[in-house]
N, C-alpha and C positions, 0 to 999 in steps of 0.2 A: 510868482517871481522866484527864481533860483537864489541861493544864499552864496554870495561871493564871497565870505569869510573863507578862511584856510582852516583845513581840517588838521592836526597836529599829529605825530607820531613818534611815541621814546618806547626803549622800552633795553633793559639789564645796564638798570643806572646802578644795581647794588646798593641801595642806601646805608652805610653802617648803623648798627645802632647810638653807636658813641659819637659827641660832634663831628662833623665833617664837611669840608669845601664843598663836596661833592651834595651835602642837604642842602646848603644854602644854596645852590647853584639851581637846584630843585626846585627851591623855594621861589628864587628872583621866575625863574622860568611860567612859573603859577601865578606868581603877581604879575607878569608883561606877556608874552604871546599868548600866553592860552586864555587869556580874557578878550583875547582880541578871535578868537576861533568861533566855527561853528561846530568843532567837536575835539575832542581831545583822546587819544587812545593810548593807552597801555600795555603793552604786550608784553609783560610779565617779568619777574626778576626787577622789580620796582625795588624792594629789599634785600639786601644782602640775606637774613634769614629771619622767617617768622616763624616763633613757638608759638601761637596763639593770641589770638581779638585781645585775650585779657591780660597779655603782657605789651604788646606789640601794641596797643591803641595807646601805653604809657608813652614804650619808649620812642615811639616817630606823633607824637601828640603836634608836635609843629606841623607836620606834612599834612597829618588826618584835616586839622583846623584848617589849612591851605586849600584842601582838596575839599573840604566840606562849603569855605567862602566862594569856589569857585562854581559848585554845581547850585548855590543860592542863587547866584548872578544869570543862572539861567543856563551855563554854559552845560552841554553833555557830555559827561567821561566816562568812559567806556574801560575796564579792566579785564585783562585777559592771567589764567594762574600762570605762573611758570615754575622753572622747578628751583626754585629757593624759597616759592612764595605762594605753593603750591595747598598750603592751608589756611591763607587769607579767608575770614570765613563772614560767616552775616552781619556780625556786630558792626565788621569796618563796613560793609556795602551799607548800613543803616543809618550808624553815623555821619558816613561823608556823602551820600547820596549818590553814589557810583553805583553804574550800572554793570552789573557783571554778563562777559561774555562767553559763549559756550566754545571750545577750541576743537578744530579751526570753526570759522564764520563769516557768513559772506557780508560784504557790503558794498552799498552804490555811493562809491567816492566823485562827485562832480560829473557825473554820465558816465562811470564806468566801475563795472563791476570787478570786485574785488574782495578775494580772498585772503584774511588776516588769521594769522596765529602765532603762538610763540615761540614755534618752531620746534621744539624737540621731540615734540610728533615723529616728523621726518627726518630723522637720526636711526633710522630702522637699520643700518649695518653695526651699529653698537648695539650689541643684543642685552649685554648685561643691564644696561643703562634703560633702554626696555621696559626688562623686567621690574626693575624698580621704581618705574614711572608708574607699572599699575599696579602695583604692590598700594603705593604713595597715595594713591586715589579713593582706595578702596575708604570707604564710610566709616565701617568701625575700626580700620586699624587708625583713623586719625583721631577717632573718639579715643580710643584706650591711651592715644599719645596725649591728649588733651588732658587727660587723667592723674598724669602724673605731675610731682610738683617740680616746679620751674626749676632746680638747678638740676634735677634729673634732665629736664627735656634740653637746655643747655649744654650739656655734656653730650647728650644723644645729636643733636646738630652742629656741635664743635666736631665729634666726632666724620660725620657724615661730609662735613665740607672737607678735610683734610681726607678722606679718604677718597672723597671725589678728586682731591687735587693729585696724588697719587697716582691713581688711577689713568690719568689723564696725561702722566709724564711715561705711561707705558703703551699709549694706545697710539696708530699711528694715525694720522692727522685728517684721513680722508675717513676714517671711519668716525671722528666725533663731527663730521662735517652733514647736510643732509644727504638723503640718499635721492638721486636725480628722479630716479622712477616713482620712487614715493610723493617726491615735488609732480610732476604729470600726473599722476593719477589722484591725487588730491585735485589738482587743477581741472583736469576731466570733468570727477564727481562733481566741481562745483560748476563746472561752465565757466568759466574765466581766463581771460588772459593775462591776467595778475593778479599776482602773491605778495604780500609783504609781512615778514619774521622778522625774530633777530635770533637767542639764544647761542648762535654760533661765533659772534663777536668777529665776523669778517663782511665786514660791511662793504655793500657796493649794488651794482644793478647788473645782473645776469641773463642773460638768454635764454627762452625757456623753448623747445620744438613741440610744437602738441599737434595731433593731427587734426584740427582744425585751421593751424597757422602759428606764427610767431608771437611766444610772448615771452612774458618779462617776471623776476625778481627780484626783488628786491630786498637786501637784508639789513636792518635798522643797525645804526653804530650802538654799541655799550660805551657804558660813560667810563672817565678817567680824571686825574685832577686836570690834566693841561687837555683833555677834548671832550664835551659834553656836548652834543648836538641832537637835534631833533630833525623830524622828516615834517614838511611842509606841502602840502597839496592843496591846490587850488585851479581852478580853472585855466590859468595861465600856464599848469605844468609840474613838476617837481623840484625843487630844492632841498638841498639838507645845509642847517643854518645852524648856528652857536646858540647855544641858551646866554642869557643877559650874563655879565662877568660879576 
């Protein structure tokens, strides 16, 4: 017998580390739909930024406990890195019981496959950005960041976001956008007629030509104090719905 729960999807909510609307909002969303789901995903940029398990488990201690009561109750949440949150590392998958996913990766949403990631994969016409995605990856340079003490890595990521926001007022707007071909031949590789991202914070459903036939995109909304929503999938279809106020 098929599971007619709704499968859930957020993902570049930015959580601050400091109180914010935008936790509680997190919060309420964890305590009401997502106990009502047959899975829950994440597609990364869950935090505005993470210096490490062993500061980062302090400071979002409310969300971990949230997201650890929810994978108790049996429900599955699935995490994808993105690039704020890109060194969420084993401590938080042990504690909260999340399962971490490899980007991108396929899955079978209600009879249909489906390709999920967090998008900045397919950002291949910003090269610089790129570059520093695999720089960011690489093992030991997150050890040696790991290494250092907390208001060193503080400063290294105050740093990093301000220069990304820079960066970003000089770039022009289709290049921080995906790149269409990279979207097709991701979709190719995996056999699918749907995709669902966010990272780009331009939410909506797109058309995708593959030569097999028409499909579809889909890019997850980013959270804000006045719109937090979530992508809803069930048998019945798609929605994208308000988390509880």
């Amino acid at each position: 017998m098929s599971d007619t729960r709704p499968t859930l999807f957020v993902s570049d909510l930015h959580l601050p580390p400091e109180t914010s609307p935008l936790r509680q909002r997190f919060l309420r969303f964890l305590d009401g739909p997502a106990r009502e789901a047959a899975a829950v995903y994440i597609l990364g940029d869950l935090f505005e930024s993470w210096i490490g398990d062993d500061i980062g488990l302090l400071q979002y201690a409310p969300e971990v406990a949230a997201l650890s009561a929810l994978t108790a109750r049996g429900i599955p949440v699935y995490f994808q890195h993105g690039n704020r949150d890109f060194i969420v590392g084993r401590d938080f998958f042990d504690l909260t019981g999340i399962a971490e996913l490899p980007d991108p990766h396929r899955v079978d949403l209600h009879g249909t496959p489906t390709l999920v990631s967090h998008g900045d994969l397919y950002c291949t016409d910003d090269r610089a950005y790129q570059r520093w995605r695999r720089f960011s990856r690489i093992r030991f340079a997150q050890r040696v960041f790991l290494m250092l003490p907390r208001a060193r890595r503080e400063r290294i990521a105050g740093g990093l976001r301000s220069g990304s926001d820079r960066a970003k007022q000089n770039k022009a707007e289709n290049i921080m956008d995906v790149n269409p071909g990279a979207i097709r031949g991701g979709m190719a590789q995996a056999g699918v007629r749907r995709i669902i991202h966010g990272h780009t914070h331009r939410p909506g459903t797109y058309d995708v030509e593959l030569p097999i036939g028409a499909a579809q995109r889909i890019v997850l909304p980013d959270w804000r104090d006045d719109s937090c929503d979530y992508l809803r999938i069930d048998a019945d279809g798609i929605t994208r719905q308000a988390a509880p106020a």
